[in-house]
N, C-alpha and C positions, 0 to 999 in steps of 0.2 A: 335199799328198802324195796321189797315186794310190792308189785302193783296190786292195788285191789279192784281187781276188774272180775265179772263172770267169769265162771268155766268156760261157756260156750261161745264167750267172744275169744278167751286165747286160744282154743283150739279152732275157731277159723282163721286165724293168722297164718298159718303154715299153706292151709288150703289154698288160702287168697292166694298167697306167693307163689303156690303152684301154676293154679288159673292166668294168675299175670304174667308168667315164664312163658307159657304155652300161647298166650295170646302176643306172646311178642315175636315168639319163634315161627308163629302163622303169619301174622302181618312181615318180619322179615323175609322169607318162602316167597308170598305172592307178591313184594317188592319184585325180586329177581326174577320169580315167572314172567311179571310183566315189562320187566328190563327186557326180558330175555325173548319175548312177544314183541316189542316192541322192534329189539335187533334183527329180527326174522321175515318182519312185514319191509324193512328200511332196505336187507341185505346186508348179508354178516359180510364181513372179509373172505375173500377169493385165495385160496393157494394154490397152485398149480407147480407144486416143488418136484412133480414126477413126469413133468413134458417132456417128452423125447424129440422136442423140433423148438429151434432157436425161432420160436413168435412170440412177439411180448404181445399181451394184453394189457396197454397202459389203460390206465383210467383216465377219469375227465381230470382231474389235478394234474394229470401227466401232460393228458393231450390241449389241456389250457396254457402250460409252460410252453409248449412246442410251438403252440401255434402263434403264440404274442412274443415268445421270445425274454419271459419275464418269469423273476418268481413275484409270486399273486398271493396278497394276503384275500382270500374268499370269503371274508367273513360279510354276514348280509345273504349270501349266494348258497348255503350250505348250512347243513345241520350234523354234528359230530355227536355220537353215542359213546359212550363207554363200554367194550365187549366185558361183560365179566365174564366169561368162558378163555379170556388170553391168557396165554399165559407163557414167559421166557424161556421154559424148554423147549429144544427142536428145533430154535431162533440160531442165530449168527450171535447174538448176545445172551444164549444159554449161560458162559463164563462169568459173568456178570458176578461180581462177590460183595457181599454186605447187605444187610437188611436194608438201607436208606438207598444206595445208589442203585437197589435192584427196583424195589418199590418207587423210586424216580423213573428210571426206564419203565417201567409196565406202563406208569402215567402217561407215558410220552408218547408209548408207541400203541396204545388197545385203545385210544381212538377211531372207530369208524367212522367217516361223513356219508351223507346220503345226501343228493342233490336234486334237485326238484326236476323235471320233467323240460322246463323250458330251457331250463341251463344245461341239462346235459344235451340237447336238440342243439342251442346255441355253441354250443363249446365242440361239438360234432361237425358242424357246418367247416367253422374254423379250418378245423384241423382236415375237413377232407380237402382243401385247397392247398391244404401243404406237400409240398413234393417227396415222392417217396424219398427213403434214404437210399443208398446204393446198396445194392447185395451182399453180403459177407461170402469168403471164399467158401465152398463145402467143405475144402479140406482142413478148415480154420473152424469151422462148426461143429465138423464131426470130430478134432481132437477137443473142442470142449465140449463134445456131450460124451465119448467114450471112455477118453485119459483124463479128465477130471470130475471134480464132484461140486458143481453148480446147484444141489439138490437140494438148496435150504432156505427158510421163510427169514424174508428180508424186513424191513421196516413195514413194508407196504406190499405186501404182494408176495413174490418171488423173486429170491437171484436173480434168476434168468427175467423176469421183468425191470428191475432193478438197472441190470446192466446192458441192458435193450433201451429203456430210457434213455440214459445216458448217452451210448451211440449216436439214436435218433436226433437228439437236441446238439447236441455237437455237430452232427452233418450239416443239420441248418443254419447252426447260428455259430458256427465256428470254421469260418470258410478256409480253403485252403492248408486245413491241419487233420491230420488222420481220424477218423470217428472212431476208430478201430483199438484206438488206445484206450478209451473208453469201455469199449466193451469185453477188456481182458483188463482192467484196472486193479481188480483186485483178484487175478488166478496168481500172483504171487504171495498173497497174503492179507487177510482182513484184519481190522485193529483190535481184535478177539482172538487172535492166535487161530483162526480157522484158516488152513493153505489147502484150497481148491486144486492145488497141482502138489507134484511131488518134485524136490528139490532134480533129480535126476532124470525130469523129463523139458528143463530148460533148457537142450540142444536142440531137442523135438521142434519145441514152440519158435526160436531162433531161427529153424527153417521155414516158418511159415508165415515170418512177417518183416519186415524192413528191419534195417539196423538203427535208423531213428524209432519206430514207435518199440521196440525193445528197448532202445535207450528209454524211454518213458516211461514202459509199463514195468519195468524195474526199480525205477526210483519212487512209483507211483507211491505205495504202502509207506513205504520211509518221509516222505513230505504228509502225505497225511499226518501220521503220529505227529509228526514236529510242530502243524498245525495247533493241533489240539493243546498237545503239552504244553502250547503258550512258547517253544523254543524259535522258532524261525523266523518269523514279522521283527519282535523288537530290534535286532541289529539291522535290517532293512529300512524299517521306519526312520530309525537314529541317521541314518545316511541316506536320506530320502533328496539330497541335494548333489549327489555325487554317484548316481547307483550308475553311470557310464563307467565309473572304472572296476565293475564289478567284473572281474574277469570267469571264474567258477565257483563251484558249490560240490563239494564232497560230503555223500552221507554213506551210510552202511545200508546195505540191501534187508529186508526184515528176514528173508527166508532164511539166508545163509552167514549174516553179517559183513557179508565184504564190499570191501569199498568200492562205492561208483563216482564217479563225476561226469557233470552236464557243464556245459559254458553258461554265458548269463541270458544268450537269449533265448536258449532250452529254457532256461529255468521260467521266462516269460509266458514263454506256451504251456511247462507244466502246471504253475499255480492258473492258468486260467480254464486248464481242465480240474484242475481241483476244486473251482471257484463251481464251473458248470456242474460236478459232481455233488456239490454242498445242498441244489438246488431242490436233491429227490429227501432231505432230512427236515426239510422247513416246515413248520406250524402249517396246516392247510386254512387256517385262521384264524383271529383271534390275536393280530401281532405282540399290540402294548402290552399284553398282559404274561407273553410267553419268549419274550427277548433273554430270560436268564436261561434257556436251553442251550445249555453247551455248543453244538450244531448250527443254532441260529447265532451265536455271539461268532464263530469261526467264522460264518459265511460271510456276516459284515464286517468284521472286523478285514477280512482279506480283500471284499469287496471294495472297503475303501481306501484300505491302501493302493491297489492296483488302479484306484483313479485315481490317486493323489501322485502314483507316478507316472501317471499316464502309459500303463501298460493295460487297461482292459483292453483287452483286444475281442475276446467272446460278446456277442450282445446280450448280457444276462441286464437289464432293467429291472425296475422295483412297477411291478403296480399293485393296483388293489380294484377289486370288483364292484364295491358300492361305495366306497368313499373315496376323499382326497388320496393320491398318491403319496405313498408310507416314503419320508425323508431318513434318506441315508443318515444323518447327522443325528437327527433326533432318535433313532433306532440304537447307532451306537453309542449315545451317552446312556439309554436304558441302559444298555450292557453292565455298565458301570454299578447298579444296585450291592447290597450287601450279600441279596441271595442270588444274586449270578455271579457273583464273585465264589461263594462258598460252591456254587456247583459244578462250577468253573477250576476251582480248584480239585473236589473231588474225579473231574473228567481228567484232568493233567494227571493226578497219581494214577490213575488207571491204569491210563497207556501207558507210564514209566513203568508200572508194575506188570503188567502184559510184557514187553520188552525185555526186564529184565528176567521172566522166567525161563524166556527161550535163547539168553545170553545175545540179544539184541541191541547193540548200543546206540544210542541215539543222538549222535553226536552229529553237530552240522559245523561245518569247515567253510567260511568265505574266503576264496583268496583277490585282494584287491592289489588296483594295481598303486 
């Protein structure tokens, strides 16, 4: 049945609906201008993907870790933006495939925090009390800025920040073990199929470093994946009463797939450079709420095994900035939710699926005694 309404009321129906399109499309614009004002006044994110000199510029999240020797849930201390201008191309996680696990990454990573004045003055102080780290060879510098491609936006920053963190906090808090495997951890390959170096230039690199951290920085990418995948921990944990007769661990290189083996007390030092390297992916705050991040569920989940064997050897500690200190225990039963579980699972196919497109096998081999 036809309505019986005036002419000139149904013909301002269409108008109205115009008016209210255009006023919604104004009010969304100056949402984002003033997102985008606001990002600006705070301080957008820093790249520095074309530095031709091995200097990180960490930040105070960085330079907080270093100096306490802890990862730091900062929340209380910090204020986190959402960049809408981020976005996963031109990233190390450009590869990234699927609408849902791309749209999770952007969430994860186009976070910027902004830190107030007194924390970053305090967090300064810290860290200038901290002992330089040792110098890297020039000839070790200059084949990663000439023979490889370090030149790409990392979680936070840059590669070359990235893996200057890493170094740094290893020199300090990881005595007596190379910092240097750190800061070539991933020129064999990153868990995106990005390789920094070129298969044929690993005799090069051989010549310019020990035959232990070559032992490490080869296996490095291969333990990560296994990590993630969820493959390595559970037959470790399952024999968490007996891990003395762990004799070796064979995996497949990611670059070239062939097999390496480390003995079991390599493998001690590896997971706890992996533990330290877990430490540049963590929530910069905000814990309880953000424990189903793939990154954060590995960190503790490795964290607590390597106390529960008494192998942490790294001093990576839990603190937090304005509240009680964040309990190992209670962090990884979060993990346990239904959507860190489901995210958890999508991280695992990933990296199986990264793996298997460059004929990567990911196969880890215990031999006990």
């Amino acid at each position: 049945m036809p309505l019986d309404l005036p002419a000139s009321q149904i013909q301002l129906w269409p108008r109205g609906r115009l008016v209210a399109g255009v006023i919604g499309l104004l009010f969304v614009a100056y949402r984002r201008w003033r997102h985008s004002r606001l990002l600006r006044q705070m301080g957008q994110r820093k790249l520095n993907v074309a530095r031709e000199t091995l200097k990180p510029l960490l930040d105070t999240r960085r330079k907080a870790a270093i100096s306490k020797g802890q990862a730091i849930d900062h929340t209380g201390s910090v204020v986190e933006v959402e960049d809408p201008t981020f976005t996963l191309d031109g990233t190390i996680f450009a590869s990234v495939r699927g609408l849902p696990q791309r749209a999770i990454m952007r969430k994860t990573l186009c976070r910027v925090p902004h830190w107030p004045d007194d924390v970053i003055q305090g967090v300064g102080a810290l860290f200038a009390a901290v002992p330089q780290p040792p110098l890297v060879d020039n000839r070790l510098t200059d084949f990663m800025l000439k023979e490889c491609n370090f030149k790409m936006e990392h979680a936070d920053g840059s590669f070359m920040d990235h893996i200057s963190f890493c170094h740094d906090y290893c020199a300090e808090h990881y005595k007596g073990r190379s910092p240097r495997v750190l800061l070539l951890h991933s020129i064999l390959g990153v868990a995106t199929n990005i390789f920094p170096m070129e298969t044929a230039k690993i005799p090069m690199l051989e010549e310019l470093i020990s035959t232990e951290e070559m032992k490490h920085v080869e296996v490095f990418p291969s333990f990560l994946r296994l990590l993630v995948a969820g493959l390595l921990l559970p037959e470790l944990t399952g024999r968490l009463g007996s891990l003395e007769k762990l004799q070796k661990v064979s995996v497949r290189r990611v670059i070239d797939n062939k097999v390496v083996e480390i003995d079991a007390d390599a493998l001690w030092t590896q997971l706890n450079y992996q533990v330290i390297h877990m430490l540049d992916f963590l929530p910069v705050a905000d814990w309880p709420s953000r424990t189903a991040e793939p990154t954060f569920q590995v960190f503790i989940e490795l964290r607590s095994f390597l106390t529960a064997a008494g192998k942490l050897q790294a001093k990576v500690d839990l603190g937090s900035a304005c509240s009680d200190k964040p309990q190992q225990e209670q962090l990884l039963a979060s993990t346990a939710s239904p959507w860190a579980r489901i995210k958890r699972k999508m991280a695992s196919r990933a990296v199986r699926n990264y793996s298997a497109e460059i004929g990567h096998d990911l196969e880890c081999k215990f031999h006990w005694l």
